[in-house]
C-alpha positions in Angstrom: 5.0 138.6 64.8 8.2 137.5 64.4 10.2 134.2 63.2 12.0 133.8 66.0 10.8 136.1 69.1 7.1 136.3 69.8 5.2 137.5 72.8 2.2 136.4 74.7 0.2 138.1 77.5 -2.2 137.3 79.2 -3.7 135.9 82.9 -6.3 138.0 84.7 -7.5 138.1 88.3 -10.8 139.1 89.5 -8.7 142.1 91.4 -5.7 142.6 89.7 -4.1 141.6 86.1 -1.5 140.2 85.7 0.8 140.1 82.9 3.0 137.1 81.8 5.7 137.7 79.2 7.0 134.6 77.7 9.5 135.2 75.2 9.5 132.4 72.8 12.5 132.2 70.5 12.8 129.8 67.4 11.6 126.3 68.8 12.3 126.0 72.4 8.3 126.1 73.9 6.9 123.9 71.0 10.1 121.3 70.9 9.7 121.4 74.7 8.8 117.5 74.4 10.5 116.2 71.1 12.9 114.3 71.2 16.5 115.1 70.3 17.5 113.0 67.2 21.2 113.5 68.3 20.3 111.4 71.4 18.5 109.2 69.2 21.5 109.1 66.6 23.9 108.2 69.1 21.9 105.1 70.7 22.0 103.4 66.8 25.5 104.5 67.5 26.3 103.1 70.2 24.4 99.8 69.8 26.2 99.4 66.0 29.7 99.7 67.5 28.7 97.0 70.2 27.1 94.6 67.5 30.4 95.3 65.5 32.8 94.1 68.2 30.8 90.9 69.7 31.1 90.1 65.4 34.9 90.6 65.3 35.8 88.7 68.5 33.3 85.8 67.3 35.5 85.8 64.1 32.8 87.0 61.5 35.1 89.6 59.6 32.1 90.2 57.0 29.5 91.2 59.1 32.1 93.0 61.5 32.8 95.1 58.4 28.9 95.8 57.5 28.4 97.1 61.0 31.4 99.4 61.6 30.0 100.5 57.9 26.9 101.5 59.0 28.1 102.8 62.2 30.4 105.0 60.8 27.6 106.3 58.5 25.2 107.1 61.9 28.6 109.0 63.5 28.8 111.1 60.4 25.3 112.0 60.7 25.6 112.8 64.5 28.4 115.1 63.4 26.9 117.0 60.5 23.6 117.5 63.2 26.1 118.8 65.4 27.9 121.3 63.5 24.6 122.3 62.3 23.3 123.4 64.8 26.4 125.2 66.2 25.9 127.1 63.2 22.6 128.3 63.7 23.6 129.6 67.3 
């Protein structure tokens, strides 16, 4: 069986069999209800960025800086995910 294409059959009828092919390649059936870690990712994202600008209009510089920090971290993750994964296509 391989890695990344398997098959399945089977579904019979008292009269007549049927045959289902499913063609299952690397992931897609079992990851059917994960959940995407890029969507994931890019809530922290988003929520970060909006922490870091109510801190910069209230004047706190230093904790401004720590969340744009940690933001920027998140958006470098989302971006390696994503051009891993272009990769593997």
């Amino acid at each position: 069986m391989s890695e990344a294409l398997s098959m399945y059959s089977a579904l019979k009828n008292s009269k007549n069999t049927f045959k289902i092919d499913i063609i299952h390649e690397k992931g897609s059936m079992f990851n059917l209800f994960k959940k995407d870690p890029i969507k994931k990712l890019e809530a922290e994202y988003s929520e970060f960025l909006s922490k870091s600008v109510n801190a910069q209009r209230r004047g706190d510089i230093e904790l401004y800086s720590e969340l744009a920090f940690e933001a920027d971290k998140i958006l470098k993750k989302i971006e390696k995910l994503k051009s891993g994964s272009k990769q593997q296509v």
